[in-house]
N, C-alpha and C positions, 0 to 999 in steps of 0.2 A: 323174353318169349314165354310166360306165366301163361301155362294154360293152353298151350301150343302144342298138339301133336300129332295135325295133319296137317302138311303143306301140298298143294298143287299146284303145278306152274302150267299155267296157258299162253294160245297164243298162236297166229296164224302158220302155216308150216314152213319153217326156213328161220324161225325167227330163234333159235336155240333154247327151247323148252328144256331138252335132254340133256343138253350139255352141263344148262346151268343147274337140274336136278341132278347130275351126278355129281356138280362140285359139291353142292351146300352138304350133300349126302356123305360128303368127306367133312366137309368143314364144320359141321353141325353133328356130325355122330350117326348118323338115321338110317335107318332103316332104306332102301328104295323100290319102289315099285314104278318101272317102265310099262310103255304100252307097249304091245307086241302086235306091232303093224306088218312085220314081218311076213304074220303067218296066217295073210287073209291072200289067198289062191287066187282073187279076184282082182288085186287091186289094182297090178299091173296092165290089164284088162279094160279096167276102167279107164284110166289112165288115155289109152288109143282111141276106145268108143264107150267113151263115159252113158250116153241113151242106153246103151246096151246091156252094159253092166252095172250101174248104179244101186237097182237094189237088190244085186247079188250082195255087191260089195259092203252096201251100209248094211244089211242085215248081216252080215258077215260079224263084222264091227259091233256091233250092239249087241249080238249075245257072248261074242267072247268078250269084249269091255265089260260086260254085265257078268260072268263068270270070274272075271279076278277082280270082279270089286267085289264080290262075296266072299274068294279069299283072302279079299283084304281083310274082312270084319274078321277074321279069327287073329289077325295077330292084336296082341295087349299094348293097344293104340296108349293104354296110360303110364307105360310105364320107358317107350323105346319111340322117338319122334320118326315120323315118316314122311318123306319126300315123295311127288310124282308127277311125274312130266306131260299128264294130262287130269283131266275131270269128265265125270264121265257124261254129263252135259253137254260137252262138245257134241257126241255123234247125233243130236238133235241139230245143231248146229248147220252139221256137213252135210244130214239128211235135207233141211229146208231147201239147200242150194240145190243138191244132186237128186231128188227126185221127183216128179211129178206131181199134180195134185190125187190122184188117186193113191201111188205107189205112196205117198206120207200119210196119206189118211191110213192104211194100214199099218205101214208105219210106227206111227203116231200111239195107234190104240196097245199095239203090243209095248214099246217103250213104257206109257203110261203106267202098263203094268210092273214093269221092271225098277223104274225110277224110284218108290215109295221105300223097297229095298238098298236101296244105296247110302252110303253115309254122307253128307257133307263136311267138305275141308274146316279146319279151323281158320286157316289164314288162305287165301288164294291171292299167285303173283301173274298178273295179264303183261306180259312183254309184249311191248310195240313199236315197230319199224314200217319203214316208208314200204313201197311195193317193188318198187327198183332195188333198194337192201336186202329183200326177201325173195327176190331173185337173182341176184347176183348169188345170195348164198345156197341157195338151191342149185344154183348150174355147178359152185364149185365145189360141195361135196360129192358131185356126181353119182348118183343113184341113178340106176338104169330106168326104171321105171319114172322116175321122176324127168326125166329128159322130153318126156311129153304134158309135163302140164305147161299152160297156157299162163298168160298172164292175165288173162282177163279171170280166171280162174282163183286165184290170187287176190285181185281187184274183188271180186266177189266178195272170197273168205274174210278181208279187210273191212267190208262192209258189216259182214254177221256178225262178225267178233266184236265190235266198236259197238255195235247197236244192242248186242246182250249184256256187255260189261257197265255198260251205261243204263242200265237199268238193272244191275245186281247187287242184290244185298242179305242173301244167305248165311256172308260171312263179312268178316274184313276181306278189303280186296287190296291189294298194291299194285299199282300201275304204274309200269316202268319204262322210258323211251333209250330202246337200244340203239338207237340211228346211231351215237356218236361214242356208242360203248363198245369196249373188247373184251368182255370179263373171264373171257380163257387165256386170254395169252397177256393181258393188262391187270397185276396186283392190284393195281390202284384202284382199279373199277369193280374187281370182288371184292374189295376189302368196301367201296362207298355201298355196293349193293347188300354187303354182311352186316353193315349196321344199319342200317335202312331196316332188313327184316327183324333185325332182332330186338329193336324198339316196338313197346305195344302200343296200339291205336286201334282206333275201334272206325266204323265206316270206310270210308276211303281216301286211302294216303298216293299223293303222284312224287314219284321221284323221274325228274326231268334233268340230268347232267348237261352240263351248259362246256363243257372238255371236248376238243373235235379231235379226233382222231390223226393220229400221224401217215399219211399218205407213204 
């Protein structure tokens, strides 16, 4: 890991972004920085009548995601590695789906401003799961709020996400297919995903486990 001291982990929502940022964040020593989805007042909101509240929500999203990536830049990224369970790219992402062509045109022009300020990962990990995976694990973490997203919703996000990581090249990217991984409760599958990352490689690396899970 020569040279490694941002990691971000993406990925459509369901697919264990967080989980597997808090493990390496143990396993690797690092520092962590979560997004705090928590504490957007909207989102729940959106969620019921997404027309309605979308770009309360995304703007919401964009300047607090744009405020702790500013706090990010003060810690001493060269000396203590850091994990996080998103990039801050995505809310461009979540914005194409969820708002209109006008509401992204504004959008858009504020972002643009924000963006130039932000740092880019050293290493980025894109986790990928089917749309049925990613909903199964949405229903059984149960978030209230989440009890209303749709699958066609999902179906969407599956499409942006695929269609941006497919054409990125900012950093090293690792593309991971979780369909038939458990890497919270399966050693075997943190331990194949801990050397996976910690080999260097430059462009893009796919690790695809061919291990089907025990029913």
């Amino acid at each position: 890991m020569k040279n490694i001291y941002y990691i971000a982990i993406e990925g459509v929502i369901g697919v264990g972004k967080t989980s597997l940022a808090k493990i390496l964040s143990e396993e690797l020593s690092a520092k962590i920085v979560l997004e705090r989805f928590e504490e957007n007042p909207f989102l729940e909101d959106f969620y019921v009548d997404p027309e309605r509240y979308a770009f309360q929500t995304q703007m919401f999203f964009l300047l607090s995601r744009y405020r702790q990536q500013m706090e990010f830049k003060q810690f001493d990224l060269f000396s203590k590695l850091v994990v996080s369970d998103y990039m801050f790219q995505k809310d461009k992402l979540f914005a194409s789906i969820n708002l209109n062509e006008r509401e992204f045109e504004l959008y858009n022009s504020v972002y643009k401003l924000l963006e130039r300020d932000v740092l880019k990962p050293d290493l980025v990990i894109f986790l990928q799961a089917s749309v049925d995976r990613l909903m199964h694990n949405i229903r059984k973490r149960g978030r209230s709020y989440e009890k209303y997203i749709q699958r066609e919703y999902i179906e969407s996000l599956v499409h942006v996400y695929n269609e941006f990581f497919f054409f990125y090249k900012d950093s090293p990217l690792l593309i991971i297919n979780t369909e038939e991984m458990d890497f919270v409760n399966n050693k075997d599958d943190l331990n194949d995903i801990l050397k996976v990352v910690k080999e260097p490689f430059e462009g893009v690396k796919y690790y695809n486990p061919t291990r089907r899970l025990l029913k």
